[in-house]
RODO-2510 file (C-alpha; in nm, 4 decimals, decimal comma):
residues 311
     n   res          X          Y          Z
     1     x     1,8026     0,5171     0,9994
     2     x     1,8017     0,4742     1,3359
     3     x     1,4130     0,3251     1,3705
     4     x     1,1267     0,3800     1,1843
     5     x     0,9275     0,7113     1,2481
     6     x     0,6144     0,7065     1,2122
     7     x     0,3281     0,9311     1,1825
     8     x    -0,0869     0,9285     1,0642
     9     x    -0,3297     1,1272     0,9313
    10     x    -0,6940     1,2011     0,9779
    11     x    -0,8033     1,0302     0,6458
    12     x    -0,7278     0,7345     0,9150
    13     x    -1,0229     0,8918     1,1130
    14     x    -1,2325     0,9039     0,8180
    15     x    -1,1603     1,2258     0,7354
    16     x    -1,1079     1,2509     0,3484
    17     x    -1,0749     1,5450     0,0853
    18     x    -1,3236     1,4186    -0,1339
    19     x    -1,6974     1,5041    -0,1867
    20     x    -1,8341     1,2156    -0,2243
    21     x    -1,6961     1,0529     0,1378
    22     x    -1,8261     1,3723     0,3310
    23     x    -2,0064     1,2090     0,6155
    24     x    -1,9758     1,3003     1,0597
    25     x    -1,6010     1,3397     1,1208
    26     x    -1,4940     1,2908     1,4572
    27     x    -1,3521     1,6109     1,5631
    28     x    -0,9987     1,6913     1,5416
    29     x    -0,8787     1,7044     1,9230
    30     x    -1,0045     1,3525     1,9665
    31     x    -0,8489     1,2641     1,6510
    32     x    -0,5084     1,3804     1,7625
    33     x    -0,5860     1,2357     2,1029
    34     x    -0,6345     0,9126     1,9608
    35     x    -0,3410     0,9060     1,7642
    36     x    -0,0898     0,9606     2,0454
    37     x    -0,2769     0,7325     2,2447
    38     x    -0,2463     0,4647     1,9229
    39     x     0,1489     0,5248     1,9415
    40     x     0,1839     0,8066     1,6582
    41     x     0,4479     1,0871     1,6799
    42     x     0,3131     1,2714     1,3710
    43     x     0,0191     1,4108     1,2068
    44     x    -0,0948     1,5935     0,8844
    45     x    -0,3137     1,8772     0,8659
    46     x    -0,6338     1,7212     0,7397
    47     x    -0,8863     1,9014     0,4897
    48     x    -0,8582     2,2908     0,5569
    49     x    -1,0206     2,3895     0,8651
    50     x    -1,0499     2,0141     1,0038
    51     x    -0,7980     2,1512     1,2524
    52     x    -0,7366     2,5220     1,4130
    53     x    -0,6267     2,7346     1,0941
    54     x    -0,4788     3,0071     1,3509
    55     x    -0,0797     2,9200     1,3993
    56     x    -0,0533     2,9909     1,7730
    57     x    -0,3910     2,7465     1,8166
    58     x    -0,2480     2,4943     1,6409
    59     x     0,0817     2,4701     1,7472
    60     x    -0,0293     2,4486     2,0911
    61     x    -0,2660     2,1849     2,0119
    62     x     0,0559     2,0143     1,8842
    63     x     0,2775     2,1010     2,1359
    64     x     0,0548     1,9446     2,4266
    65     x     0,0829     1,6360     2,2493
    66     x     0,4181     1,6114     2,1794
    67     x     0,3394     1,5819     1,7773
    68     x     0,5225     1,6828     1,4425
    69     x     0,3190     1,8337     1,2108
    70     x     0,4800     1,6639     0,8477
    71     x     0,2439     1,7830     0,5700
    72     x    -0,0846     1,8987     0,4344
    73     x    -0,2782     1,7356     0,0787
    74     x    -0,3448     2,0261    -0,1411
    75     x    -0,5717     1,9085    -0,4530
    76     x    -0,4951     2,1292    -0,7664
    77     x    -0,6872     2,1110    -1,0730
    78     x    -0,3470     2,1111    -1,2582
    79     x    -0,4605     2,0284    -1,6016
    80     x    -0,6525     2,3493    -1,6035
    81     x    -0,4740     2,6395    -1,6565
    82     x    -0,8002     2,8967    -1,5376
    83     x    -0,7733     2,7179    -1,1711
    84     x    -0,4223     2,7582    -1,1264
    85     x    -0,4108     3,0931    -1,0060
    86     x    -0,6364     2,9648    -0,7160
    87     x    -0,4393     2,6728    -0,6785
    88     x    -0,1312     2,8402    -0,6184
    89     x    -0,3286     3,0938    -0,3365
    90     x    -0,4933     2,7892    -0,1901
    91     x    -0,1412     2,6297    -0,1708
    92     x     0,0296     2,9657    -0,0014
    93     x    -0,1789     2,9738     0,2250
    94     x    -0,1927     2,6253     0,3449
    95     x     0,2065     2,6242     0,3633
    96     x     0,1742     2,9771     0,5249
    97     x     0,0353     2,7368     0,8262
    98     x     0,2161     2,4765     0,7958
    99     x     0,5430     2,6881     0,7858
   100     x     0,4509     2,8385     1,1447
   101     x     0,4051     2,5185     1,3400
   102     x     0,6302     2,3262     1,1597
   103     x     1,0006     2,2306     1,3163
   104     x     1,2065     1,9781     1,2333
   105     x     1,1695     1,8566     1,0090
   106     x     1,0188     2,0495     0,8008
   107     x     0,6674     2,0281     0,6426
   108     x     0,5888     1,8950     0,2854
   109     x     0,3357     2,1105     0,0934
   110     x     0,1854     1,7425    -0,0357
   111     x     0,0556     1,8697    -0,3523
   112     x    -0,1983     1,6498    -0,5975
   113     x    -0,4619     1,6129    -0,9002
   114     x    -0,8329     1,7006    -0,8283
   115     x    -0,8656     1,3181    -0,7603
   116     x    -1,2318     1,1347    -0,7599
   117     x    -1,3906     1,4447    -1,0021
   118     x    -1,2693     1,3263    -1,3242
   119     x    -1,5916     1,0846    -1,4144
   120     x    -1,3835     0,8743    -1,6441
   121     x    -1,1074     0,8169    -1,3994
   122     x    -1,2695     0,7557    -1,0998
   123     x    -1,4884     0,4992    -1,2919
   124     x    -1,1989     0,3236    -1,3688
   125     x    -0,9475     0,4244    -1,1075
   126     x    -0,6814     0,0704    -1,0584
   127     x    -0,7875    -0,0208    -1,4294
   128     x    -0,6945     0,2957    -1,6536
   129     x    -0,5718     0,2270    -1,9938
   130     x    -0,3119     0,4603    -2,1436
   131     x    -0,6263     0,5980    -2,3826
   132     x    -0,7889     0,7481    -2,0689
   133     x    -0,4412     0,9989    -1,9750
   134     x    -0,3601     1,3165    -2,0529
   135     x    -0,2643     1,4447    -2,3878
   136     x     0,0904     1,5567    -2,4369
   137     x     0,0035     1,9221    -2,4619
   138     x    -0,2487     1,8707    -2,1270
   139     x     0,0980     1,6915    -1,9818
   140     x     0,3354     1,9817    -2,0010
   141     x     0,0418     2,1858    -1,8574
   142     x     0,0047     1,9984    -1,6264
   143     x     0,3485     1,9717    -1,4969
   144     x     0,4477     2,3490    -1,5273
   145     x     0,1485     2,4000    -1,3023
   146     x     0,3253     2,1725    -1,0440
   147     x     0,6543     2,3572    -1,0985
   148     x     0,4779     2,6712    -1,0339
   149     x     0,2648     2,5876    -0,6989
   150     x     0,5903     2,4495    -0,5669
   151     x     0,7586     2,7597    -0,7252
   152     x     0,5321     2,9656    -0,5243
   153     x     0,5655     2,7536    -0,2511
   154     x     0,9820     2,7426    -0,2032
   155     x     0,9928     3,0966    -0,2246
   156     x     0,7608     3,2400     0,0001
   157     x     0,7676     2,9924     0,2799
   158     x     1,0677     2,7207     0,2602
   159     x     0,8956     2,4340     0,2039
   160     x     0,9308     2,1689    -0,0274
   161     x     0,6780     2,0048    -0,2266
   162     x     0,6149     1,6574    -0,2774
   163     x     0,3657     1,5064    -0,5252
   164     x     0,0661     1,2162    -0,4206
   165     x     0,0068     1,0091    -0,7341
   166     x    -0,3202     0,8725    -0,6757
   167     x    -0,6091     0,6324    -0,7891
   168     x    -0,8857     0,8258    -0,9709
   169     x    -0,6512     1,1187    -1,0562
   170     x    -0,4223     1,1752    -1,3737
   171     x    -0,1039     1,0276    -1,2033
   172     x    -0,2125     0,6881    -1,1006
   173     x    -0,0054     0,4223    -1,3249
   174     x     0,3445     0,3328    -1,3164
   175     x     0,3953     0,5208    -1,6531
   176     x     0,1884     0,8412    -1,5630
   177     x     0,4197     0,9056    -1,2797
   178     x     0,7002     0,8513    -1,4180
   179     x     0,5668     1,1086    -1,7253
   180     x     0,4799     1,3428    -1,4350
   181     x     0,8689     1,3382    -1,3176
   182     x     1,0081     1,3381    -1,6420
   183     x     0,8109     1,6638    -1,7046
   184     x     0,8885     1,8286    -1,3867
   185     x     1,1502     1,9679    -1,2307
   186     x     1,3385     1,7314    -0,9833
   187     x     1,4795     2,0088    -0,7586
   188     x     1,1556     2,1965    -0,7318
   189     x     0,8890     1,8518    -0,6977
   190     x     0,9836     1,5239    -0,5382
   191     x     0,7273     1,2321    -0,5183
   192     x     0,5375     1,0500    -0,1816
   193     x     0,5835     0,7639    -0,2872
   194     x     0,2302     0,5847    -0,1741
   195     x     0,2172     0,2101    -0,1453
   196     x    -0,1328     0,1296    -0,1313
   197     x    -0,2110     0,3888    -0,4551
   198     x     0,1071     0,2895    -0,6540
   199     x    -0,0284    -0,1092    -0,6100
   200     x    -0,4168    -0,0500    -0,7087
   201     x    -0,3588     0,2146    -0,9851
   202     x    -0,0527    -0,0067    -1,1372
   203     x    -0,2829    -0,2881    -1,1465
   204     x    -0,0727    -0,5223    -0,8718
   205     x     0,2614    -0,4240    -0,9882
   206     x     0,4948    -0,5039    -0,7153
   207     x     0,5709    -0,2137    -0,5115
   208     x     0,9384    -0,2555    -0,4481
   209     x     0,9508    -0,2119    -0,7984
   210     x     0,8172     0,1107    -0,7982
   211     x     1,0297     0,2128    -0,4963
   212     x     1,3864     0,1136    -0,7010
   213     x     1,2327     0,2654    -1,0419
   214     x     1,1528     0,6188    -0,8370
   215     x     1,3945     0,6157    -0,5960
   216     x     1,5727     0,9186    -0,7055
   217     x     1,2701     1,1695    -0,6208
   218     x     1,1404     0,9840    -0,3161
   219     x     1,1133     1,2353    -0,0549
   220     x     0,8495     1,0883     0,1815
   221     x     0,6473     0,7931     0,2018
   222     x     0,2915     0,7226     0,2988
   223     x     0,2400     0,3305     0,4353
   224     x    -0,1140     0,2091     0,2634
   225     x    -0,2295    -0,1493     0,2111
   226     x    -0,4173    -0,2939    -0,0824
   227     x    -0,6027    -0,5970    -0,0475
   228     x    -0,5873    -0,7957    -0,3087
   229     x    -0,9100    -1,0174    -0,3172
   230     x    -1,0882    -0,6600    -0,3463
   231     x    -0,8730    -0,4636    -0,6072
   232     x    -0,9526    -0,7895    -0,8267
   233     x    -1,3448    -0,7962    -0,7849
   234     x    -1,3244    -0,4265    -0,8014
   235     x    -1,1737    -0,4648    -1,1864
   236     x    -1,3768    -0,7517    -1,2159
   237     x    -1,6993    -0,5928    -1,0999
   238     x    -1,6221    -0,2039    -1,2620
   239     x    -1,6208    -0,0895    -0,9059
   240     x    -1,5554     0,3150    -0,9027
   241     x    -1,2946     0,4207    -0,6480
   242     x    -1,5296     0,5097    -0,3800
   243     x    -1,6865     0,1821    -0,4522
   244     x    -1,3632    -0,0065    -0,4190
   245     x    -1,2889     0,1867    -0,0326
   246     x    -1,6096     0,1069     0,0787
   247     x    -1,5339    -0,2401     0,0604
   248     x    -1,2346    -0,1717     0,1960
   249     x    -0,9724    -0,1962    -0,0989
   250     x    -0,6889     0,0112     0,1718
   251     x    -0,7261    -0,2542     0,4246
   252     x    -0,5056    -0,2635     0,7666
   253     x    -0,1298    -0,2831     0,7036
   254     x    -0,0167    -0,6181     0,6680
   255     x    -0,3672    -0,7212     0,5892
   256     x    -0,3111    -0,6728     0,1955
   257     x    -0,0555    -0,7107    -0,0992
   258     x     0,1731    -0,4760     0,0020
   259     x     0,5208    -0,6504     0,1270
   260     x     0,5739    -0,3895     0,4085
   261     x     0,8538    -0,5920     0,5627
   262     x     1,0737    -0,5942     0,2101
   263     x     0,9817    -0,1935     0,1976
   264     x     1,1317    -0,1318     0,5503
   265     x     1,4231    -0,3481     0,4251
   266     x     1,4328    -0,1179     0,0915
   267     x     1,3879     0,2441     0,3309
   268     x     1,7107     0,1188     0,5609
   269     x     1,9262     0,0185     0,2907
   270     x     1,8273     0,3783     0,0817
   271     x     1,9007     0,5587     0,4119
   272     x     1,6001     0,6773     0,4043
   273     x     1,5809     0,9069     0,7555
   274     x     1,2295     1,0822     0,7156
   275     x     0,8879     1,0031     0,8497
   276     x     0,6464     0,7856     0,7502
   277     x     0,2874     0,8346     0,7356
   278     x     0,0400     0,5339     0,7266
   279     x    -0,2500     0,5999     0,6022
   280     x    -0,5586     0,4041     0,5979
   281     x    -0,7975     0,5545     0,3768
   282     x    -1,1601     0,5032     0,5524
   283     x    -1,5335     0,6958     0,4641
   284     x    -1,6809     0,7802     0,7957
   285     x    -1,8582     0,5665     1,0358
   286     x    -1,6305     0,2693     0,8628
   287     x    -1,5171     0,0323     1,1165
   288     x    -1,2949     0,0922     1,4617
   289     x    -1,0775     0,3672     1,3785
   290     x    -0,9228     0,4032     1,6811
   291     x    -0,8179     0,0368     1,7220
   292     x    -0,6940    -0,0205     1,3296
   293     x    -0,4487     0,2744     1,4229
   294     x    -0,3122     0,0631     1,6534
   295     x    -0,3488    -0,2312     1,5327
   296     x    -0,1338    -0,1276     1,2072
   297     x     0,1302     0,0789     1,4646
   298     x     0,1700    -0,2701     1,6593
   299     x     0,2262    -0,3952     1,2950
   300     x     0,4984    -0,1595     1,2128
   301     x     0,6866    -0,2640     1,5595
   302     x     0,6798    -0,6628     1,5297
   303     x     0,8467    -0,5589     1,1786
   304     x     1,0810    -0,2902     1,3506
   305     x     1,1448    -0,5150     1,6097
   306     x     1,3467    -0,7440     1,3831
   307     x     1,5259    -0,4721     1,1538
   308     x     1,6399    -0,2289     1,4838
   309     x     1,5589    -0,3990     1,7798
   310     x     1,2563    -0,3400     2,0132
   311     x     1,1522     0,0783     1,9385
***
């Protein structure tokens, strides 16, 4: 690992999957813009149709910029077995796209649970008990229909698929990924390992201990703050999860829990040689989006600074 490299994605921009943070995006070319600008190298795709769904359009949109496209989120109601069909097709053809502009590396088809519709969970999302999971008949459901997207996924296109646990999903805890893994198949699904999810849903677990327990299926990382002060009055309060990021529970990197300086240490004594994506999850019109980009990219440099020498 020669330096950190280091992308973002337009849930930065306030650009998120769910329904319920649906709000005035800014559009995609000033997104990207932005993001070089902010000192980015990479991007994801975004919701479907955020940016140009035609290869040749979006690869020159890349191009011009000089960016990597790493990955796309693909929510899959996985626990149900009458929207897996779609899933799969919805999957296909998002790796379809990401397969043409992709280079080197390659994409990840980042696959995950329907999070934020489950009522129960995303009531409780950084607080679920072990009564509120998935029974073990749901679980092996649940898991084949991962094998099979990424099945379906491997075959037709090349990629590899990666998993997002997530807060307000089925595969939030500490234990519920590690069921998730268990039930899966370790050379079809590997994990993104999240560090802002994995220390809100485990309830402040420390997240170089989820890094050493998972290490063996962490194929990507996403870089995600948690702040503290907020997770607690969240639990304390019964915040839901879109509660908890409007008062900003993913705060700016080294702004929260999250020991990012330890996890660089962990990545260059794993080897680990991918990307990283930071991610600040924000709902639209939240805050300067522009300037916590680069605010958490300066971040990442004072750290890299010390482990590599100046970037």
């Amino acid at each position: 690992m020669a330096g950190l490299q280091v992308g973002n994605a337009p849930c930065s921009w306030g650009t998120l999957e769910f329904e319920g943070a649906q709000g005035e995006q800014i559009p995609y070319n000033c997104m990207l813009d932005e993001l070089v600008e902010t000192g980015y190298t990479v991007t994801e795709l975004g919701d479907w149709g955020y940016m140009p769904t035609d290869p040749a359009a979006l690869k020159s949109e890349l191009s011009r910029r000089g960016l990597v496209m790493l990955g796309a989120f693909v929510p899959v109601a996985l626990k149900e077995p009458a929207a897996l069909a779609a899933g799969v097709a919805n999957a296909l053809k998002t790796a379809r796209l990401l397969a043409a502009v992709g280079t080197d590396p390659k994409p990840y088809l980042v696959l995950a649970d329907i999070n934020g519709t489950v009522p129960e969970r995303t009531r409780n999302a950084g607080r679920v008990t072990a009564e509120m999971g998935l029974s073990p008949g749901v679980w092996k459901t649940f898991a084949e229909g991962a094998n099979q997207v990424a099945r379906a996924v491997r075959e037709e296109t090349g990629l590899r698929t990666v998993f997002h646990h997530h807060c307000a999903g089925y595969v939030e805890t500490p234990e519920e990924i590690a069921r998730f893994l268990e039930l899966t198949d370790p050379e079809l699904v590997g994990l993104v390992f999240d560090c802002g999810h994995y220390a809100y849903g485990s309830g402040g677990y420390d997240v170089l201990a989820g890094l050493d327990r998972f290490a063996q299926r962490i194929w990507y990382i996403h870089f995600k703050d948690c702040q503290p002060e907020v997770a607690s009055r969240a639990r304390a309060e019964h915040w839901d999860y879109f509660q908890a990021l409007r008062h900003g529970v993913f705060c700016e990197l080294g702004k929260g829990s999250v020991d990012f300086p330890a996890v660089l240490r962990w990545m260059k004594a794993h080897h680990y040689d991918g990307y990283t994506l930071v991610e600040q999850d924000v709902l639209p019109g939240m805050g300067t989006t522009k300037e916590s980009a680069r605010r958490n990219r300066e971040y990442l440099r004072s750290i890299e600074s010390n482990l590599y020498g100046a970037p």
